[in-house]
Biotite code that builds the C-alpha atoms (Angstrom):
import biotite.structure as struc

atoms = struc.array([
    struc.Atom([75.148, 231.024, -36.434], chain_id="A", res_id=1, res_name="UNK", atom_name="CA", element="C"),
    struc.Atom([73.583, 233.748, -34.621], chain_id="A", res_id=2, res_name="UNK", atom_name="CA", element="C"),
    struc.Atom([73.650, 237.352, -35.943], chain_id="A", res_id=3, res_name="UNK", atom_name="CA", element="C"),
    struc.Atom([72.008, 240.912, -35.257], chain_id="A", res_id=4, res_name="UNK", atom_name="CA", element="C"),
    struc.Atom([69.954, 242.237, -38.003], chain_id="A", res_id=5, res_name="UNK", atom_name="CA", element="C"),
    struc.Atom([69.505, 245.906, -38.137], chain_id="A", res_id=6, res_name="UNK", atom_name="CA", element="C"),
    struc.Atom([66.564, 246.952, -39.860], chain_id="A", res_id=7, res_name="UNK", atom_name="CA", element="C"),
    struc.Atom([63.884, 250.278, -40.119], chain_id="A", res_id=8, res_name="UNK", atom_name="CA", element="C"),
    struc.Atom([60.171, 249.742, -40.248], chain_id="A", res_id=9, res_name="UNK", atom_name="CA", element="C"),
    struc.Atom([59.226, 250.482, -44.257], chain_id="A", res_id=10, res_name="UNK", atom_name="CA", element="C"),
    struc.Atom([62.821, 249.694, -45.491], chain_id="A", res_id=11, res_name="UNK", atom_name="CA", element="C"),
    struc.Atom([62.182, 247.544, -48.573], chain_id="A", res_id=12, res_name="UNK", atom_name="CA", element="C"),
    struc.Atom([65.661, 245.891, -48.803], chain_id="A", res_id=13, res_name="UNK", atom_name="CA", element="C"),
    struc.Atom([65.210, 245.053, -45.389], chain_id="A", res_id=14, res_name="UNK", atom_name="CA", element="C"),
    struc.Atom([62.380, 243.138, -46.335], chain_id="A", res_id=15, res_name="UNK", atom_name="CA", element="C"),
    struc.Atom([63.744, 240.849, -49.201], chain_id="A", res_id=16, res_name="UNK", atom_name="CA", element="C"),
    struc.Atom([67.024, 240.818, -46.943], chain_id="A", res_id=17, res_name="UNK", atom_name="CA", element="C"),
    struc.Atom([64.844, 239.124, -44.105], chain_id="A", res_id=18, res_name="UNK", atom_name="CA", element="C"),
    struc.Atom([62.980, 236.708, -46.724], chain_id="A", res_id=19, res_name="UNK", atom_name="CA", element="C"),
    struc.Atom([66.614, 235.461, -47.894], chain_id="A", res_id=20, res_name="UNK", atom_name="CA", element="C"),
    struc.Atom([67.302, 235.016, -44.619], chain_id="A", res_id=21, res_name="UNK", atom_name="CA", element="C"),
    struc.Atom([64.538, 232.848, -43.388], chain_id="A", res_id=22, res_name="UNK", atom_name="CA", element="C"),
    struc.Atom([65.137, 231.159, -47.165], chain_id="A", res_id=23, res_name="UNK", atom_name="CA", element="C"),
    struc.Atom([68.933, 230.113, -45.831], chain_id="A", res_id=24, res_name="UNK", atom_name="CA", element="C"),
    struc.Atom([67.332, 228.683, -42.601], chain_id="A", res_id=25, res_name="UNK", atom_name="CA", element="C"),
    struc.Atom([66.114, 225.937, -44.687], chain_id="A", res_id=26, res_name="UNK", atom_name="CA", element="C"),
    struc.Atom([69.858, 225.295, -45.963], chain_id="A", res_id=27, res_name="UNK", atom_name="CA", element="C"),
    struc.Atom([71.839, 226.227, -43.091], chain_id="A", res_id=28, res_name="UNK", atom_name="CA", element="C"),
    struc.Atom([71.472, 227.249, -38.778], chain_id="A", res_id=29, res_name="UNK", atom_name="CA", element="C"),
    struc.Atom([71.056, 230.830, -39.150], chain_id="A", res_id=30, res_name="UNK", atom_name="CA", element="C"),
    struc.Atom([69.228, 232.629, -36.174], chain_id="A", res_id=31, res_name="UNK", atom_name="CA", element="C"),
    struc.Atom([68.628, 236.263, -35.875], chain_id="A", res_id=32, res_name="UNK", atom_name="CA", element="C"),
    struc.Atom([67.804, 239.147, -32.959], chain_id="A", res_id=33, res_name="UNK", atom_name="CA", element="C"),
    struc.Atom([66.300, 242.361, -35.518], chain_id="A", res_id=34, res_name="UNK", atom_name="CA", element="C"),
    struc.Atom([67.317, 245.162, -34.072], chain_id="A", res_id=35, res_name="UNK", atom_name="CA", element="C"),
    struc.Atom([65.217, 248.403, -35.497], chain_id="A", res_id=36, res_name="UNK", atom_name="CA", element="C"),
    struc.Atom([67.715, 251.368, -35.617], chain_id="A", res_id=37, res_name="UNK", atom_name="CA", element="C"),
    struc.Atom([65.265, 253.670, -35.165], chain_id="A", res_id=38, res_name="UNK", atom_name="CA", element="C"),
    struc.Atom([65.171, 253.139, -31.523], chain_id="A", res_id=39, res_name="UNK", atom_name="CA", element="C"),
    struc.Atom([68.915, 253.023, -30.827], chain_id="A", res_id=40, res_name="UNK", atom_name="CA", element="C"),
    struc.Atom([70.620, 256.318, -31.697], chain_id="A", res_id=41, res_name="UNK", atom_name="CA", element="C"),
    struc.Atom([73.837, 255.357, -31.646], chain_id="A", res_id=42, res_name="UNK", atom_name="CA", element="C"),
    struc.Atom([72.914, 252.187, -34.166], chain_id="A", res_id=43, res_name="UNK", atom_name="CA", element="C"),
    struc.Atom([71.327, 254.452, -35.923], chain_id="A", res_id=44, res_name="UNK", atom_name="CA", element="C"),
    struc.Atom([73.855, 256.922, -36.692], chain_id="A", res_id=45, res_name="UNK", atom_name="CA", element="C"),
    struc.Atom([76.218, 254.315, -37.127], chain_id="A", res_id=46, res_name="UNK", atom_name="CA", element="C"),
    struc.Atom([73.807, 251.626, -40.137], chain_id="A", res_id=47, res_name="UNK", atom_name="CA", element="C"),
    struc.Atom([71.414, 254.598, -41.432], chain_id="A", res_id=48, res_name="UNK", atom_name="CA", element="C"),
    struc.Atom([72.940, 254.636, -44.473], chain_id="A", res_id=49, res_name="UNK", atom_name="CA", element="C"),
    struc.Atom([74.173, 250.964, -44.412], chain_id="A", res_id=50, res_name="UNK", atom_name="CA", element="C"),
    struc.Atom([70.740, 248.756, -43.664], chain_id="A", res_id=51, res_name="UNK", atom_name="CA", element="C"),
    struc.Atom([69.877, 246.357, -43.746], chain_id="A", res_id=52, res_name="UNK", atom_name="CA", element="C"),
    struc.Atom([73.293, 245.307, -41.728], chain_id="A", res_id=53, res_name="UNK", atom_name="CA", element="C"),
    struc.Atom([73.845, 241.711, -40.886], chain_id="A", res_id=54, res_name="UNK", atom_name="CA", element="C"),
    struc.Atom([76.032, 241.562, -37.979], chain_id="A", res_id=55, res_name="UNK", atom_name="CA", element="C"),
    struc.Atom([78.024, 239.033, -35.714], chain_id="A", res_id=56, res_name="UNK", atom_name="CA", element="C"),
    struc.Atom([80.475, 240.228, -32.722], chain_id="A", res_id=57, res_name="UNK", atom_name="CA", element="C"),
    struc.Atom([80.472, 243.447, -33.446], chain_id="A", res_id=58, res_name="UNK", atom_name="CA", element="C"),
    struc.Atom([81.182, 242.556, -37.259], chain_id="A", res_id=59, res_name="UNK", atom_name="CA", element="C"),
    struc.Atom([79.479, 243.788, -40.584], chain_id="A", res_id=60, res_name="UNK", atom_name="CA", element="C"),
    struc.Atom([79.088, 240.681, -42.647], chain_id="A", res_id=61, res_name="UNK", atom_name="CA", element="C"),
    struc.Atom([77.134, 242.126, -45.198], chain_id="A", res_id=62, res_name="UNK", atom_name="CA", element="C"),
    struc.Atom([74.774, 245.097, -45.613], chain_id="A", res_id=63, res_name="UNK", atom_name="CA", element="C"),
    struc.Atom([72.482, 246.752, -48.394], chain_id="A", res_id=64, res_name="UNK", atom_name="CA", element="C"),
    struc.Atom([71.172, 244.706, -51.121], chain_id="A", res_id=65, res_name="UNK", atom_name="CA", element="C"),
    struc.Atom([71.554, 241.073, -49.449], chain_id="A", res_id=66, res_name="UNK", atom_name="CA", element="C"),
    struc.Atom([71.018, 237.529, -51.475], chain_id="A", res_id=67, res_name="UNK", atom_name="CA", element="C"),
    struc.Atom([71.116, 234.082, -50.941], chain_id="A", res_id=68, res_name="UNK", atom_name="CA", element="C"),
    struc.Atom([74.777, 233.603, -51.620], chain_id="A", res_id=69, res_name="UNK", atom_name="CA", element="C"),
    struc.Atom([75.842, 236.278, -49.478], chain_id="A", res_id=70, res_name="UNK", atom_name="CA", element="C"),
    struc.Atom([74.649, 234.514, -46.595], chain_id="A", res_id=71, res_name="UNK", atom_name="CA", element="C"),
    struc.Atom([75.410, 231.174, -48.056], chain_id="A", res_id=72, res_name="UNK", atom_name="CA", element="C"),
    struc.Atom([78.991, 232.463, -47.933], chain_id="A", res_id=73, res_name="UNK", atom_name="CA", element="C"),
    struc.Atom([78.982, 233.441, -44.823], chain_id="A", res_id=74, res_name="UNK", atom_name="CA", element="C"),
    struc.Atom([78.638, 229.810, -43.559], chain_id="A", res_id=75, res_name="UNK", atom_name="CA", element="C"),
    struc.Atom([81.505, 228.539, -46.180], chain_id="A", res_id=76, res_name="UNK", atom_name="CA", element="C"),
    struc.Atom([83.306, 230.845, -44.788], chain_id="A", res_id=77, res_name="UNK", atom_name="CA", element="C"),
    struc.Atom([83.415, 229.285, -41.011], chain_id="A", res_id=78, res_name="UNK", atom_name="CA", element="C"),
    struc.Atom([83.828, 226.011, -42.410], chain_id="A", res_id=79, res_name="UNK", atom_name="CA", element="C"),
])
């Protein structure tokens, strides 16, 4: 699965977010663009008080505080 991961430089639950993330990659195929809001006003207007956003066609499958099994659900969920 391929996603978009909105993010901000200095955003600390972006940070764990993108640890659980590579941490699923060892479970399941999860690849990711990051896209920093910061330089995209319209992404930013839109996530700035959602991030970090994990997103797939044009989808919010989770956003804020993001674990393990939040992702790992994502992937049950297409099966």
């Amino acid at each position: 699965m391929h996603v978009l991961f909105y993010t901000k430089p200095g955003c600390p639950l972006c940070d764990e977010a993108e640890q659980m993330m590579e941490l699923i990659q060892e479970d399941y195929p999860l690849t990711w663009a990051t896209v920093n809001i910061e330089e995209d006003d319209a992404k930013h207007e839109q996530y700035v008080f959602m991030i970090p956003v994990v997103e797939k066609d044009d989808e919010v499958l989770c956003s804020g505080v993001i674990s393990y099994i939040d992702l790992a659900m994502l992937f049950e969920s297409e099966v």
